[in-house]
C-alpha positions in Angstrom: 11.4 -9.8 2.2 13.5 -7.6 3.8 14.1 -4.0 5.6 16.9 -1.6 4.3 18.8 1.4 5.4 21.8 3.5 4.6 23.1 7.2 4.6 25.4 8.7 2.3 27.9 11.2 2.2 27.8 11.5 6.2 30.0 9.6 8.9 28.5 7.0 10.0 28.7 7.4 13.5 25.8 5.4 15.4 23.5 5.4 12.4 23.9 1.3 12.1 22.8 1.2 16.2 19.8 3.7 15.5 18.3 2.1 12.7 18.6 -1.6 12.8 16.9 -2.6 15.4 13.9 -0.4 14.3 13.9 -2.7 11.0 14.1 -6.1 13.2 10.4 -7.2 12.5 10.9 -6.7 9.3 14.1 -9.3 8.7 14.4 -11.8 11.8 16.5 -14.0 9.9 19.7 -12.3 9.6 21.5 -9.0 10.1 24.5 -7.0 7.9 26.0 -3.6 7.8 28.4 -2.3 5.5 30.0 1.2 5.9 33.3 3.3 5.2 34.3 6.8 6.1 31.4 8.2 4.9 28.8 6.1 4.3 26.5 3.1 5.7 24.4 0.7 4.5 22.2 -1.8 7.1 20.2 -4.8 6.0 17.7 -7.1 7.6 16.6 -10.3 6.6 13.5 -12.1 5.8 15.0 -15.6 3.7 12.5 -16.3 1.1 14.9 -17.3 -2.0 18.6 -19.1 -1.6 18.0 -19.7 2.6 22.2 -19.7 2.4 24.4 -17.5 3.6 25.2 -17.0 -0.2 22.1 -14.3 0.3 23.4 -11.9 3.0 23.0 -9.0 2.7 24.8 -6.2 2.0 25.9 -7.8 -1.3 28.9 -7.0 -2.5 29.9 -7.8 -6.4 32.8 -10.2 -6.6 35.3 -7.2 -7.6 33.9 -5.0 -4.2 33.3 -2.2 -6.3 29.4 -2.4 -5.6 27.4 -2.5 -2.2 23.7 -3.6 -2.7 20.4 -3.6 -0.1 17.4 -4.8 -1.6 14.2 -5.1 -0.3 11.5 -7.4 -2.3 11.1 -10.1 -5.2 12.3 -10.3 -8.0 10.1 -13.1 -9.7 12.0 -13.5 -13.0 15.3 -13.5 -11.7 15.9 -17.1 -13.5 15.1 -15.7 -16.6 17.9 -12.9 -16.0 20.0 -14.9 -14.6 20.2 -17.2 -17.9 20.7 -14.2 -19.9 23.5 -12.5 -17.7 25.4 -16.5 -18.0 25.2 -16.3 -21.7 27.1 -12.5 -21.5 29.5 -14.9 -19.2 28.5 -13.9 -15.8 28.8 -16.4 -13.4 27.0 -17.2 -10.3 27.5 -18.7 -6.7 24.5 -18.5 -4.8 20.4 -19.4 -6.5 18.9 -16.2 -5.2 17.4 -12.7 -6.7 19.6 -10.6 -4.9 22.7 -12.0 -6.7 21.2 -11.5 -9.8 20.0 -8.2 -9.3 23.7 -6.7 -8.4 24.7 -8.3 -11.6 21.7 -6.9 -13.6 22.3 -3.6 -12.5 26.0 -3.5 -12.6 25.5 -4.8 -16.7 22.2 -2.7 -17.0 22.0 0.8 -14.9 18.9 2.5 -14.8 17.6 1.2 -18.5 17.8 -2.2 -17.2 14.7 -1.5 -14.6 12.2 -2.2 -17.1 13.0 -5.6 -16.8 12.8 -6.4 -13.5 9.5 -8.3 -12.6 8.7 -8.0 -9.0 7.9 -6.1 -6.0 11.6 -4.0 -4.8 13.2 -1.0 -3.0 16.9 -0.8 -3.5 20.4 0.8 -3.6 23.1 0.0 -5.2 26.1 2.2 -4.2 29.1 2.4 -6.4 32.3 2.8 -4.0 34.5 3.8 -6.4 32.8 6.8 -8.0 30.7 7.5 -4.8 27.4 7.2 -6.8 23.9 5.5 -5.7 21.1 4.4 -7.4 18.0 4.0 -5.3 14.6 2.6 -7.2 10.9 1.5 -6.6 8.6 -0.8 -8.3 6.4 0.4 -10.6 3.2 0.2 -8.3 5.4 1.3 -5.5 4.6 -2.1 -3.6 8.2 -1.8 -1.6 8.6 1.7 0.2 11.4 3.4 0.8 12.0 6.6 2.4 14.6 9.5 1.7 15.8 12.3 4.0 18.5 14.9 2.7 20.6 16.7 4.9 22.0 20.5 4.7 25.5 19.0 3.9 24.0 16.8 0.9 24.1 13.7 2.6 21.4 11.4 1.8 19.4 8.7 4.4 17.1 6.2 3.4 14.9 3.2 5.0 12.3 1.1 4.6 10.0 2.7 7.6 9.5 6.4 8.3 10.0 5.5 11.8 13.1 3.7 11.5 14.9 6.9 9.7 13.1 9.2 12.2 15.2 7.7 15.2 18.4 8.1 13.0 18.5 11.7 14.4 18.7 13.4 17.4 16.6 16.4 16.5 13.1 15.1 17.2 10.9 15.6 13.9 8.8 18.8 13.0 5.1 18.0 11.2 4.3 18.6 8.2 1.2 21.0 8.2 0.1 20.4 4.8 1.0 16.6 4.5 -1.8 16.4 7.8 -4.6 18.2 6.1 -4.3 15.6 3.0 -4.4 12.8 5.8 -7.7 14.3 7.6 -8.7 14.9 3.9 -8.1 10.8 3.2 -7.3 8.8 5.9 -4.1 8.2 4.3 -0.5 10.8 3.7 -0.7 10.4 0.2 3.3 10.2 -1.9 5.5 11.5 -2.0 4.5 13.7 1.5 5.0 12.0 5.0 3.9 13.5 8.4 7.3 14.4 9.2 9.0 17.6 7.5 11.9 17.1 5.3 11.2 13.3 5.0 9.6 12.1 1.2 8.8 9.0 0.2 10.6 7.7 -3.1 7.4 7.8 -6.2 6.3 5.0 -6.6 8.5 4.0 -10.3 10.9 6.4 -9.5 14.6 6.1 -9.5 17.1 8.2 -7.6 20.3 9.0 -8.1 22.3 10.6 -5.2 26.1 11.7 -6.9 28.2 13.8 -4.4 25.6 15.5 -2.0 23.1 16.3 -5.5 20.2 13.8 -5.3 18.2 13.8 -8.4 14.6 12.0 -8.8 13.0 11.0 -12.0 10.7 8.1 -13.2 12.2 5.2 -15.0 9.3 3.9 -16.7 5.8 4.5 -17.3 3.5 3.5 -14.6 0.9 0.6 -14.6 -2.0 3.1 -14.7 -0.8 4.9 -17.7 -1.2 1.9 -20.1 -4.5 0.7 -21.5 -5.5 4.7 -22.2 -6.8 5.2 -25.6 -7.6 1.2 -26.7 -9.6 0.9 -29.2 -13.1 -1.0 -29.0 -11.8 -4.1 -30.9 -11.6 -7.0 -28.8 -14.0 -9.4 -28.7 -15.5 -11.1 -24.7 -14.1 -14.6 -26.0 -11.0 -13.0 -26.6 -11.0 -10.9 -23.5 -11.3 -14.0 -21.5 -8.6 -16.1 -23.0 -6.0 -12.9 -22.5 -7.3 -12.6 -19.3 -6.8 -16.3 -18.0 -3.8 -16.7 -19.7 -2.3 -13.7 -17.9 -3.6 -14.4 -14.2 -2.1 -18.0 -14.6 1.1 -16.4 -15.0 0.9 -14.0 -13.0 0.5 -16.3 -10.1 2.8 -19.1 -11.2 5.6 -16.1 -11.2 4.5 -15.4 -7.9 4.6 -18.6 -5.8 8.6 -18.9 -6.7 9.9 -19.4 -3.2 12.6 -21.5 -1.7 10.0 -21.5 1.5 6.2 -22.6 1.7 3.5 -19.9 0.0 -0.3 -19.5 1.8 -2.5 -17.2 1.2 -4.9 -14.3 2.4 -9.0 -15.7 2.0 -12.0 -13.9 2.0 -15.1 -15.1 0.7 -14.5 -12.6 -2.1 -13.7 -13.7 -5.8 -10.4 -12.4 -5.9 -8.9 -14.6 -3.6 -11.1 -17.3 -4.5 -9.3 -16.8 -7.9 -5.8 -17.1 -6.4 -7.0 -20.0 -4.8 -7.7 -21.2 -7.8 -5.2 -20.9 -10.0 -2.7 -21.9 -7.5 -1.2 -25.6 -6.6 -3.9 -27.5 -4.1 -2.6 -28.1 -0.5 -2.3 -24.3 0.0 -3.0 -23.3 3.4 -5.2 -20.4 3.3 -6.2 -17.7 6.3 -8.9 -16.3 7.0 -10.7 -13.9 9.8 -14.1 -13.9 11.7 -16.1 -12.2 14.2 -17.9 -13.8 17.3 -19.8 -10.9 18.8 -23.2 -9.9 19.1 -24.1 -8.1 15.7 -21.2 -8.7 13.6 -22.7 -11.6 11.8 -22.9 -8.8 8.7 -19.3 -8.5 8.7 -18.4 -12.3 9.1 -17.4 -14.2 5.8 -15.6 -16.8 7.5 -18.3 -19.5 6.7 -17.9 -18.9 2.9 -15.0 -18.6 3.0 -13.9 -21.8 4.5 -16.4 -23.7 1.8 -14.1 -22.3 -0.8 -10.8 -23.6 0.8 -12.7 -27.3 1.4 -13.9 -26.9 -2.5 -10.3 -26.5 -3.3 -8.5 -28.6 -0.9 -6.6 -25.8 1.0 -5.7 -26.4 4.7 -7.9 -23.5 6.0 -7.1 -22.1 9.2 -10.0 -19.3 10.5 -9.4 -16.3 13.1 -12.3 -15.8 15.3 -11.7 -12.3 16.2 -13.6 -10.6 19.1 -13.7 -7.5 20.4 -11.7 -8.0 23.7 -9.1 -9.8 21.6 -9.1 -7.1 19.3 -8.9 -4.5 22.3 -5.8 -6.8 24.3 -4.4 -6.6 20.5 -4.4 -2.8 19.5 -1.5 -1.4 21.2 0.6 -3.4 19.1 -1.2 -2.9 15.9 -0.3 1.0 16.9 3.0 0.1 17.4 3.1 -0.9 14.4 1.6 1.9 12.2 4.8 3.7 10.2 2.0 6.7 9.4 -1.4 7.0 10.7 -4.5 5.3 8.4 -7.9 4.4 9.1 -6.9 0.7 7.0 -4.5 -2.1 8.0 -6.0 -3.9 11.5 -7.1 -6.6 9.0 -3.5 -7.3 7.7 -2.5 -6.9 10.4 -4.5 -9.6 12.3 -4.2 -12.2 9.6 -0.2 -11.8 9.2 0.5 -12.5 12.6 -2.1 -15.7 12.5 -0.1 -16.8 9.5 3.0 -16.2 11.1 1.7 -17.9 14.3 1.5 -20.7 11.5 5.6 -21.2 10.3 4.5 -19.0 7.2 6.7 -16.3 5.8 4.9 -15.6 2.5 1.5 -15.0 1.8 -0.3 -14.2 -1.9 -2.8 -11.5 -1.4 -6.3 -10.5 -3.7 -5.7 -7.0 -3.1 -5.7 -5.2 -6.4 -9.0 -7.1 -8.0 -11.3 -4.4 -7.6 -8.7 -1.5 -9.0 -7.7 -3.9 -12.1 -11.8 -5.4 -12.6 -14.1 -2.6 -11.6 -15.5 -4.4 -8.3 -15.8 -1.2 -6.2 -19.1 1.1 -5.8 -17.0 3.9 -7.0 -17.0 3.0 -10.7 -20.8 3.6 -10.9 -21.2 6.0 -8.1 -18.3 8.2 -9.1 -19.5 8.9 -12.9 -22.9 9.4 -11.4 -22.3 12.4 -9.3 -20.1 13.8 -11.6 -22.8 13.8 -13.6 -25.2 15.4 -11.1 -22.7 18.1 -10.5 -22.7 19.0 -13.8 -26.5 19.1 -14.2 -26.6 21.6 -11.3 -24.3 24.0 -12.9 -23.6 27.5 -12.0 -26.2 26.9 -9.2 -23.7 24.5 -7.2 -22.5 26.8 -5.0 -25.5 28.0 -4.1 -26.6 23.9 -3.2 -23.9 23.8 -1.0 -24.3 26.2 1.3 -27.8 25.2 1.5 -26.5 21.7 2.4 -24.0 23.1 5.2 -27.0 24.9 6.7 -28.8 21.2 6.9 -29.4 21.0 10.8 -29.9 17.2 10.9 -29.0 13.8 8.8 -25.9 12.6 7.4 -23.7 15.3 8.0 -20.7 13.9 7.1 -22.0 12.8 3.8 -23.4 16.5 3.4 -20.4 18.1 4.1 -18.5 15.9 1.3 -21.7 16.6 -1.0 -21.0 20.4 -0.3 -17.1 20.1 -1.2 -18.4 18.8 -4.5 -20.8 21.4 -5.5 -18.2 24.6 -4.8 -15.7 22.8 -7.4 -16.6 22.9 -11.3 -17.5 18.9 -12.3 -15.1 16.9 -12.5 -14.4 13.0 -11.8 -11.5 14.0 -9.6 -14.2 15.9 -7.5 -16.7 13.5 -7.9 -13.7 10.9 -6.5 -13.0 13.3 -3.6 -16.6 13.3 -2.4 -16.9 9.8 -2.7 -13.9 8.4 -1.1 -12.7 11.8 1.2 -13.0 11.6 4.9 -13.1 15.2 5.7 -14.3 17.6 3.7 -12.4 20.6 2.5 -13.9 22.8 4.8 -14.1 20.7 7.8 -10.4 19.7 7.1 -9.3 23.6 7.5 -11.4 23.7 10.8 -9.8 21.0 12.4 -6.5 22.6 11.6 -7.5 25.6 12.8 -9.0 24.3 15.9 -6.0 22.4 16.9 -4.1 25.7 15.3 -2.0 23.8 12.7 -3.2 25.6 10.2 -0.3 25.5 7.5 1.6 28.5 6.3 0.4 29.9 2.9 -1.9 28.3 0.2 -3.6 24.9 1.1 -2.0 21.7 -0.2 -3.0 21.0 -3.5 -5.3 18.3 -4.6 -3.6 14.9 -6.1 -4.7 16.3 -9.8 -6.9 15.2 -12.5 -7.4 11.9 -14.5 -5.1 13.0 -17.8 -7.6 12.4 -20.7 -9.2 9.5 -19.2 -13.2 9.3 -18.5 -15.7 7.1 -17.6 -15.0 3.8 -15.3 -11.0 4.4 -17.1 -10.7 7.0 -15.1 -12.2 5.8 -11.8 -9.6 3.0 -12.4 -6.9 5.4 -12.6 -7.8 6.9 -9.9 -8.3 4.1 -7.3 -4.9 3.0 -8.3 -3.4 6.1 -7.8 -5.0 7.0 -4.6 -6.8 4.5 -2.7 -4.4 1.5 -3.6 -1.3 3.3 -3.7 -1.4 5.5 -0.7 -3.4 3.1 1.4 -3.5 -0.2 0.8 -0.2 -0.8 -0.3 2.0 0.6 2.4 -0.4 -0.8 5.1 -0.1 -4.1 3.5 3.6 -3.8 3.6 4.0 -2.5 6.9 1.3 -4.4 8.3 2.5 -7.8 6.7 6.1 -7.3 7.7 5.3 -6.4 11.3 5.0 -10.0 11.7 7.7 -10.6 9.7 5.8 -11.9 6.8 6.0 -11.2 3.2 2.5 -10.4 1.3 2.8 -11.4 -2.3 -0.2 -9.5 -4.5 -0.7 -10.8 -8.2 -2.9 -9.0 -9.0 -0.7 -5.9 -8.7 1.8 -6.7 -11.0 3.0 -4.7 -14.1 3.2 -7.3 -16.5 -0.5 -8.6 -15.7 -1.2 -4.9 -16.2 0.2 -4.9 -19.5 -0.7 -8.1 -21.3 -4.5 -6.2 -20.1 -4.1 -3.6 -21.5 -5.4 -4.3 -24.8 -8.7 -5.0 -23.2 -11.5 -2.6 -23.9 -12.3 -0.7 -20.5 -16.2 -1.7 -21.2 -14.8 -5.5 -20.9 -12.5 -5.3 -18.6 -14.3 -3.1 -15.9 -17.8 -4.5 -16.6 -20.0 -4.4 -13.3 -19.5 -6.9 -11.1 -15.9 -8.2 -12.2 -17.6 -10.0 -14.8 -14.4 -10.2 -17.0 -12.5 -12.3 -14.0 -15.5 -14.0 -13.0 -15.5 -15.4 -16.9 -12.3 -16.1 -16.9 -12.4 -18.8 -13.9 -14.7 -21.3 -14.5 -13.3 -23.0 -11.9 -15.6 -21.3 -8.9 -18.9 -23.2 -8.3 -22.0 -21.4 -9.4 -23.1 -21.7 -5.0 -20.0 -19.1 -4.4 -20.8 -16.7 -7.6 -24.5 -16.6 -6.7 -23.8 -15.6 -3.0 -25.0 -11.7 -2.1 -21.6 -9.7 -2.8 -20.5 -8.6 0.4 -16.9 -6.4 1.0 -14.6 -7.4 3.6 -15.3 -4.7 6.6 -14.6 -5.0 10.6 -16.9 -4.5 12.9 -15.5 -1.0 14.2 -18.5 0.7 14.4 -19.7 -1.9 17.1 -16.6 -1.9 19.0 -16.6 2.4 19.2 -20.1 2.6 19.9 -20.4 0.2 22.5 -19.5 1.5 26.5 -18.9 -2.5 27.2 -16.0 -3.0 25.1 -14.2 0.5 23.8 -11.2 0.5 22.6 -8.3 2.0 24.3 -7.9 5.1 22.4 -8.6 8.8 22.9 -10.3 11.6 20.6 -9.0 14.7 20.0 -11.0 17.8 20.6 -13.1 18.5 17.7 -14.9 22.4 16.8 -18.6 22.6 17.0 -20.3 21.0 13.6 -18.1 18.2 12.8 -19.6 14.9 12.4 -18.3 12.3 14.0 -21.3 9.7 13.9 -19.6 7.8 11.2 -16.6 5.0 13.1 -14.2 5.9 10.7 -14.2 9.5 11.3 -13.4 8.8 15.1 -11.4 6.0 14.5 -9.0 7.9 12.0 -8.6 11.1 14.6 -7.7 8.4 17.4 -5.0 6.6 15.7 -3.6 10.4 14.5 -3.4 11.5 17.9 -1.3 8.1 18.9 0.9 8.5 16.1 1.6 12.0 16.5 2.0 11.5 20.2 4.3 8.2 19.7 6.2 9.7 16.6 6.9 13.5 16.8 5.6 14.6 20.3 2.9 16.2 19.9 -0.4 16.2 21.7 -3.7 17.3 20.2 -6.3 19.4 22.5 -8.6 16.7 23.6 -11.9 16.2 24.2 -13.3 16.5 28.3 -12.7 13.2 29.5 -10.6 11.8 27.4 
């Protein structure tokens, strides 16, 4: 919806100037800053609820003892509204905004739980000189925190928009790289520039007079469901399950403004489709060269929208359009990841299309077991452990491998020195480097950090099986990749992506389901649950949305304009994504913080 910024307890000097425009793409409908002797608070606007000028932003409550930004949806802001009018509150504009201020002011932090929606806010109190800064529970909405020696606070929607705030140009994080070259992604709270954090995802913050404090306000969507108990029948399972994606949805196509949506030939966005009023007008991309016709799902696709009476409108994306377009996907990278050309791509042809909101499938496989991970994952966990104390000993047989899949052996290797474990097992199966090759690169490029290694993201709490895998692709794979390069991806063309099926309430009304039932191979549960899709769409081959990178990097006709850093002797670099995620580091690091890998001869 929107882009946000402020810093407290500082003068605000040229702050306002620095930021703003840096948070343009993400709010080209209207502009606002707010500031007194010590602090300042900018706001961009995207107009998705109450298109008045009742909805500027910042908001200030009617007494002016309370400044609010506010970046997101609140999708049951009628519903709080009509409880806030019965304590007498009163109202002038229709939008969320206006009711969050109220809520807040009423509520404070225990009134969070309430709140139904995709946000990142802060609510500053001008008389006690107190702010309150909050994510959603899936972490959806970024926002980004920066304290200063002097106990000032700065915040903003975009790394790179609270990066230009300062003069100083930004140091790197050491540690917070080798996790990227370990993922493809900086996992939370860490970002590539030192002294910069991102807010936890259901966190709150409170920032009182130079002391910040950071706790969670809730539990997260990932912790519920542990423990059910095997009691619930498939009928039943199906009913719950409907019933809770039809409201999931419903809640998310409130807008003053129209709603399209993301479509693949996959099942859940056919399911959106679905469950959603007919006349949408759906989006979808394809590929045109020689050898992608693997990758294309745009014939499908487009069947499903004519099934369902959407106005479809296709991308046919080739690989000099894709070339002409990648200096401004770069552009618009806030951190380096090897995802997000996708959103990217199909944002700006919705935008191109007088949309500003878009619902999303993203989320199906985490909630519905749809990924290979939930059967591979267990299963070399369980190899490990059949290997025993003689893992180690496998692995440096495996490193000493002089041909095949090297990247995959290297991974394999990582494993094997590590007792079992599914986090392991998860590490090997989704890593991009492995431990070992992640140290040489830093050491080749000499950015090794100072003392021990970062740690890894942790274990699985007393979760096992495909509950576990679960938890873990929420924790790591959707929340440190797909969602912020869906959010920053989305809003670069000034679009907001809606996802229902990452929503805390669906999560909970689920979580009585059995894990058996609900992550049953193949998304059986959601496929069950909407007999609405024609038997010729569930019968098709499953195939994953992928681009065609690998033919566009290994193909001297059409490469794409980016360079490689210089790599030490051993490291595999066969697979695309392996090249692809050191080129778009070695932009960002260049663009962002100065800094220039060695690079290869030639480059």
């Amino acid at each position: 919806m929107c882009g946000i910024a402020g810093q407290l307890g500082r003068t605000p000097g040229t702050f306002a100037e620095r930021v703003g425009p840096r948070l343009a793409h993400r709010g080209p409908d209207d502009a606002g800053v707010w500031q007194d002797a010590d602090t300042c608070l900018v706001h961009r606007r995207l107009a998705i609820l109450d298109l008045s000028p009742l909805g500027h932003q910042p908001m200030a409550s009617a007494c002016g003892r309370w400044q609010l930004v506010f970046n997101g949806e609140i999708y049951n802001h009628a519903e709080l509204r009509r409880q806030l009018e019965a304590e007498g509150h009163g109202f002038r504009g229709s939008g969320d905004t206006e009711v969050l201020l109220a809520w807040l002011i009423r509520r404070g932090p225990g009134g969070l739980g309430a709140l139904r929606g995709m946000f990142a806010f802060c609510l500053f109190d001008t008389l006690e000189r107190t702010a309150l800064l909050a994510r959603d529970p899936h972490g959806i909405k970024p926002l980004y925190l920066r304290s200063g020696p002097d106990g000032s606070l700065a915040f903003a929607s975009e790394l790179r928009a609270l990066l230009a705030a300062e003069e100083a140009p930004p140091t790197l994080d050491r540690r917070a790289l080798g996790r990227y070259l370990a993922t493809g992604s900086v996992p939370e709270p860490a970002t590539l520039a030192e002294g910069v954090q991102r807010l936890p995802s259901g966190h709150a913050a409170t920032w009182s007079r130079g002391r910040l404090s950071i706790s969670p306000w809730g539990p997260l969507p990932e912790s519920l469901g542990a423990a059910i108990p095997e009691t619930m029948s498939a009928d039943d399972a199906v009913a719950l399950t409907r019933a809770a994606l039809e409201d999931s949805v419903a809640a998310h196509m409130v807008s003053d403004v129209p709603v399209g949506l993301f479509l693949s030939a996959g099942l859940d966005s056919a399911s959106l489709l679905a469950l959603a009023p007919r006349g949408l007008h759906t989006f979808t991309i394809g590929f045109e060269e020689t050898g992608a016709g693997g990758f294309d799902e745009s014939a499908p696709a487009a069947q499903i929208a004519a099934h369902f009476g959407s106005h479809h409108t296709p991308l046919n994306l080739t690989a000099d359009q894709a070339r002409q377009w990648l200096p401004s996907f770069l552009a618009s990278q806030d951190q380096p990841s090897i995802d997000g050309y996708n959103t990217w791509c199909v944002a700006r042809l919705a935008r191109e299309h007088g949309l500003k909101v878009a619902l999303s499938g993203l989320g199906g496989d985490e909630l519905f077991g749809g990924y290979p991970s939930f059967r591979m994952v267990p299963k070399l966990c369980r190899w490990r452990g059949r290997l025993g104390p003689a893992g180690p000993l496998a692995a440096g047989l495996l490193r000493r491998l002089p041909k095949g899949r090297r990247a995959r052996q290297q991974r394999l290797a990582g494993l094997l020195e590590n007792p079992a474990s599914l986090h392991q097992a998860y590490a090997c199966f989704r890593g991009l480097f492995s431990p070992a090759e992640t140290h040489r690169l830093l050491a080749h490029w000499e950015l090794v950090p100072d003392g021990p290694a970062a740690p890894p993201d942790g274990g699985t709490g007393e979760r096992d099986g495909s509950e576990a895998v679960a938890w873990l692709e929420g924790t790591r794979y959707l929340r440190n990749q797909l969602l912020p390069d869906s959010d920053v991806m989305a809003m670069a063309a000034g679009l907001e992506l809606r996802l229902p099926l990452v929503d805390a309430q669906l999560q909970r009304r689920l979580a009585p389901i059995p894990a058996a039932l609900r992550l049953a191979r193949g998304k059986q549960l959601l496929e069950a649950s909407m007999p609405e899709l024609p038997e010729w769409f569930l019968n098709r081959p499953k195939q994953g949305f992928r681009f065609p990178f690998q033919l566009w990097l290994d193909d001297p006709a059409s490469p794409l304009a980016l360079r490689l850093p210089s790599t030490p002797p051993g490291i595999d670099l066969t697979p695309w994504y392996r090249r692809w995620s050191l080129m778009v580091l070695q932009h960002w690091l260049e663009a962002h913080l100065g800094l220039s890998l060695p690079m290869e001869p030639g480059s």
